[in-house]
C-alpha positions as CSV (number, residue, x, y, z in Angstrom):
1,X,0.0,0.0,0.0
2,X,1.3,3.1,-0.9
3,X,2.4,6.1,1.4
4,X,-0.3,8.5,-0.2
5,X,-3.3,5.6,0.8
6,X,-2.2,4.9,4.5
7,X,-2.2,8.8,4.6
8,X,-5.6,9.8,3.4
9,X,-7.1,6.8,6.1
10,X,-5.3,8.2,8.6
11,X,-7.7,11.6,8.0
12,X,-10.6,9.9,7.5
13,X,-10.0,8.3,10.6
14,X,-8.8,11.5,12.3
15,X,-12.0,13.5,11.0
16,X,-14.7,10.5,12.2
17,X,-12.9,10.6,15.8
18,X,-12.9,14.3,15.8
19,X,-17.0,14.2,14.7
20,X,-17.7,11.7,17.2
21,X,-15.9,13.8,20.1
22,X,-17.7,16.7,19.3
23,X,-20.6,15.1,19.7
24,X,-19.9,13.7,22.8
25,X,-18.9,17.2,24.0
26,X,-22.0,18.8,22.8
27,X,-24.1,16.2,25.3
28,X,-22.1,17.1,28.2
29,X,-22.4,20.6,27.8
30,X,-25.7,20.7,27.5
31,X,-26.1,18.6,31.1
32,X,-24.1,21.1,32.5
33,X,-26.5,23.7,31.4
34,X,-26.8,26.9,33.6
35,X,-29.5,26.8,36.8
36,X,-30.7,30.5,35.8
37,X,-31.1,29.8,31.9
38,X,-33.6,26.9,33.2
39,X,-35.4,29.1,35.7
40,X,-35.7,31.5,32.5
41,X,-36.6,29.4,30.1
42,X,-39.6,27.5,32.7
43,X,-42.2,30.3,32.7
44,X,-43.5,33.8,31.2
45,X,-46.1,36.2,32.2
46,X,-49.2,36.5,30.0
47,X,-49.6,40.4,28.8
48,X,-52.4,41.7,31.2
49,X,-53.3,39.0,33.4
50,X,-51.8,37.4,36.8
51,X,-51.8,33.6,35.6
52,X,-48.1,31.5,35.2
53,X,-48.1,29.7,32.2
54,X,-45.6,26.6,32.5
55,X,-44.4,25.5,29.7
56,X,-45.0,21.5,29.9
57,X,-47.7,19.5,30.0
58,X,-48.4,19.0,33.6
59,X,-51.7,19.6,35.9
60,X,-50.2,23.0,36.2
61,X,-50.4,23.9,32.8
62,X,-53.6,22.6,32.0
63,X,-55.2,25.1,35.2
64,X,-53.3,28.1,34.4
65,X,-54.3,27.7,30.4
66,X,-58.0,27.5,31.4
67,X,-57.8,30.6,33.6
68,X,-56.1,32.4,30.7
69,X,-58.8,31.2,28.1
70,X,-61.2,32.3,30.5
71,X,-60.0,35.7,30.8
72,X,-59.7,36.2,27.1
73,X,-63.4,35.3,27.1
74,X,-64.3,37.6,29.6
75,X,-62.7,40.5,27.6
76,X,-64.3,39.2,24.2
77,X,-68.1,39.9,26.7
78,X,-66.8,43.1,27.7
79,X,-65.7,44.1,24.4
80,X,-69.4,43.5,23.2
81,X,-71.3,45.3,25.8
82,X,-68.8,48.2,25.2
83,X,-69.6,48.2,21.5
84,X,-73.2,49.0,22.4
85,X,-73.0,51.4,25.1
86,X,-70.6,53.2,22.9
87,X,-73.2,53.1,19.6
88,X,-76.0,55.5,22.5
89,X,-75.3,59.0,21.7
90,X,-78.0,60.1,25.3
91,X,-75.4,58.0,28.3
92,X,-72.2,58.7,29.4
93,X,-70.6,55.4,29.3
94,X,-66.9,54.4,31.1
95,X,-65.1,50.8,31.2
96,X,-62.2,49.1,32.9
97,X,-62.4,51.2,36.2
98,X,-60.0,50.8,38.6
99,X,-60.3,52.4,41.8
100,X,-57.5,52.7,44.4
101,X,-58.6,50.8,47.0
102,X,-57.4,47.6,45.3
103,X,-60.8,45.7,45.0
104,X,-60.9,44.7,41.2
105,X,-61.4,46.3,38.3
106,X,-65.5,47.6,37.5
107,X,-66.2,46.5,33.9
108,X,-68.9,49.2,32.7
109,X,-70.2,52.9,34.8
110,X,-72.8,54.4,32.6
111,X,-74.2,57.8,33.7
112,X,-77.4,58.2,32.0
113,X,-80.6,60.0,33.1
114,X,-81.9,56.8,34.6
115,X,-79.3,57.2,37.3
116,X,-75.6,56.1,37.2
117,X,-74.7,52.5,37.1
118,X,-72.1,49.8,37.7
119,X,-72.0,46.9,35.3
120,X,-70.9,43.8,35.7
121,X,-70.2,41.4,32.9
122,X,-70.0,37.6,32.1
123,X,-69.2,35.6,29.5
124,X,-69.9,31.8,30.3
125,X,-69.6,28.4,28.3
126,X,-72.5,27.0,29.5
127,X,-76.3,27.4,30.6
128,X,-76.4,29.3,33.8
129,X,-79.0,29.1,36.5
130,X,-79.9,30.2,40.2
131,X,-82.1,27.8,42.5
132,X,-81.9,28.5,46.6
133,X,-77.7,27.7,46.7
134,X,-77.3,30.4,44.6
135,X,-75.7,31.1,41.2
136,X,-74.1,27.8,39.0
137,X,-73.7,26.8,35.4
138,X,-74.5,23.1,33.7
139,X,-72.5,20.4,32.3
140,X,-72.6,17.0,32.1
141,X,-70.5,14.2,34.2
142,X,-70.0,10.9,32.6
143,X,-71.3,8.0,34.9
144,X,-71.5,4.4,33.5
145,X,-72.4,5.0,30.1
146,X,-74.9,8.0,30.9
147,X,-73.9,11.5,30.8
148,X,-75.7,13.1,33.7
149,X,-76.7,17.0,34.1
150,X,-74.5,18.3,36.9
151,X,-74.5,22.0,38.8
152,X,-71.1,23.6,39.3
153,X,-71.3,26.5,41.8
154,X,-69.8,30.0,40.9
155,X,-69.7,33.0,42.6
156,X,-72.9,35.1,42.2
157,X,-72.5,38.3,39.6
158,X,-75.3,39.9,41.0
159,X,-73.0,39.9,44.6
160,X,-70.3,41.2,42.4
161,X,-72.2,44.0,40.7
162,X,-73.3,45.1,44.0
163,X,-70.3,44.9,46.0
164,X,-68.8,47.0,43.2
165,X,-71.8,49.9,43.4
166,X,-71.1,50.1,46.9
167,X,-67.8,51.1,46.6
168,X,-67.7,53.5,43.9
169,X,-70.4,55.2,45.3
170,X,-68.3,55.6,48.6
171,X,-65.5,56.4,46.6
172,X,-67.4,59.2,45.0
173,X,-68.6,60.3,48.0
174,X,-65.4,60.8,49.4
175,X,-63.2,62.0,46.2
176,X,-65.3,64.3,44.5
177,X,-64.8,67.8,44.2
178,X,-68.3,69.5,43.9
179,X,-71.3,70.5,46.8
180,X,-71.6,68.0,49.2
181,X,-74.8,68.1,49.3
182,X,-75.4,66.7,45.9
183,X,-72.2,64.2,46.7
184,X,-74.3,62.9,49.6
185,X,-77.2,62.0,47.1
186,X,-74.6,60.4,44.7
187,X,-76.4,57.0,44.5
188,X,-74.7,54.1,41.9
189,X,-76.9,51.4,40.9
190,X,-75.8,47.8,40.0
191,X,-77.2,45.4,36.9
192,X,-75.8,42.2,35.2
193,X,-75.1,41.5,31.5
194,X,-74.7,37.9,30.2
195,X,-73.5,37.2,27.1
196,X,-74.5,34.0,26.5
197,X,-78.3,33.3,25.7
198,X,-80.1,32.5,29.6
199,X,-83.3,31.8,30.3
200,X,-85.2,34.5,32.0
201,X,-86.9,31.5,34.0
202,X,-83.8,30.2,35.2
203,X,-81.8,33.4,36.4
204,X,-83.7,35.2,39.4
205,X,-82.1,38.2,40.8
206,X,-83.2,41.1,42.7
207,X,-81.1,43.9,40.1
208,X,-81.4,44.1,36.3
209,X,-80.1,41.3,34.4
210,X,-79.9,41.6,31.0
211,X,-78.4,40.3,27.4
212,X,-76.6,43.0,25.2
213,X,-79.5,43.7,23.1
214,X,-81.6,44.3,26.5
215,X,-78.9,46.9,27.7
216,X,-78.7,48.7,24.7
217,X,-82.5,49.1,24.6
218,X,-82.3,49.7,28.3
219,X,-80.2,53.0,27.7
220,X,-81.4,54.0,24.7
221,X,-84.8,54.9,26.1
222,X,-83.1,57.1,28.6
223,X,-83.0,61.2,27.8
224,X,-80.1,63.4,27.0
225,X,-78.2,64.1,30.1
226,X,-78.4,67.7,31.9
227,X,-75.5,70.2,31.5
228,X,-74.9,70.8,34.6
229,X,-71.3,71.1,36.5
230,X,-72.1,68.7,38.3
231,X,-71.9,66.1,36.0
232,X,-69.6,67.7,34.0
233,X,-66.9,66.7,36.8
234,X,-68.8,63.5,37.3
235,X,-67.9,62.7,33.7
236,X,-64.2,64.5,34.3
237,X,-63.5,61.9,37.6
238,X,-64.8,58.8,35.6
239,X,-62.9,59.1,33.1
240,X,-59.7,59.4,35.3
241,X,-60.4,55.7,36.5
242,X,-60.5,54.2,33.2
243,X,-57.7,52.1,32.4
C-alpha cells in the first residue's frame, strides 16, 4: 500500500474521531446547562393577566391555560357590551375602572338620566341558572355510560355588581370635588349583562339582568343628560379611572 493511501485513512479516521468527540462534548455541555437559563426558560407572564403559564404539559399547565382562556373570554363579553353602550349618543358610558382601594377592576359605569350604574359582565360556556344555593352553570358528568346534568357552583354576579356599586359610590362620596350636598345624594346602581343566551326563567335576581340587546334598549330609552357642573366633573373623575 502506498504512502499516499495509509495517509488519506489516517484523516478519515482523524475526522470521524474528531466528529464523534464533538458530539460527545455537545451532550455534556448541554447537562451542564446553567440553573438560571432553566429558571428562565420555565415560565412567562401572559400580557395583562396574573396567571403563570408553565411551559409542559403538567396539571399546572392545563389550570393556568384555562384561567387564561377564561380571561380572554371575559374581555371578548366586555368588548361586546362596550360596543353597544358606545353606539348610545344620550349615556355617558366608562369601562375598565380601577379604583384605588385595590378591590378589582369595574367593567362598565354608565351615567345616564336613569341614574348612574355599575355593570358587571359575564361571558360563560355553558347554561347558567340560580335555584336557593345560589348562582351555577350546567355540564354533564359521565357515569357508567350516561352522561348526567350536573350543577357547578360560581360565585354570584349579581353579589359582584353590588359589591362593586357600593364602593364606587363611597369612593365618589369621598373624592369628589363638587357641593356636598349633591355628593351625599350620589347613588350608583348595579345590573348584570350575560353574554351568553339565559333563560329569564332560570336566572332570578333582585337587580337588572340583561343580554346585550336588553342593555342597549335599556339606555337607549333614557333622555339626554343635563348640562350641569355637576356632571360635568362626574364625567371628568370617571374618566380618570379608566384604564
Amino acid at each position: 500500500m502506498s504512502l499516499l493511501v495509509l495517509l488519506a485513512i489516517a484523516v478519515i479516521f482523524a475526522g470521524g474521531f474528531s466528529f464523534l468527540m464533538m458530539i460527545v462534548l455537545s451532550i455534556i455541555w448541554e447537562s451542564f446547562e446553567k440553573p438560571e437559563e432553566k429558571a428562565e426558560n420555565k415560565s412567562f407572564r401572559f400580557d395583562r393577566s396574573k396567571y403563570l403559564v408553565k411551559t409542559d404539559t403538567s396539571k399546572d399547565f392545563q389550570i393556568t391555560n384555562y384561567g387564561i382562556r377564561n380571561y380572554e373570554k371575559g374581555q371578548e363579553g366586555e368588548e361586546k357590551v362596550w360596543i353597544k353602550l358606545k353606539s348610545i349618543p344620550v349615556i355617558r358610558s366608562f369601562h375598565n375602572l380601577i379604583l384605588p382601594d385595590e378591590g378589582g377592576n369595574i367593567d362598565h359605569v354608565v351615567l345616564s338620566s336613569k341614574g348612574l350604574y355599575v355593570i358587571e359582565t359575564k361571558n360563560y360556556s355553558s347554561r347558567i341558572g340560580t335555584d336557593f344555593q345560589g348562582w351555577y352553570y350546567l355540564y354533564r358528568e359521565k357515569i357508567g355510560n350516561q352522561y348526567l346534568p350536573k350543577k357547578h357552583r360560581i360565585a354570584s354576579p349579581v353579589d359582584q355588581a353590588m359589591f362593586n356599586s357600593i364602593r364606587l359610590r363611597n369612593h365618589l362620596r369621598s373624592n369628589l370635588k363638587i357641593d356636598q350636598h349633591i355628593v351625599r345624594k350620589i347613588n350608583v346602581k348595579a345590573m348584570v349583562v350575560l353574554i351568553q343566551p339565559f333563560s329569564k326563567e332560570w336566572v332570578r335576581a333582585h337587580i337588572p339582568v340583561f343580554s346585550p340587546y336588553e342593555v342597549e334598549a335599556f339606555f337607549s330609552d333614557c333622555i339626554e343628560l343635563k348640562g350641569s357642573i355637576a356632571n360635568a366633573r362626574l364625567i371628568e373623575y370617571l374618566e380618570g379611572l379608566e384604564r
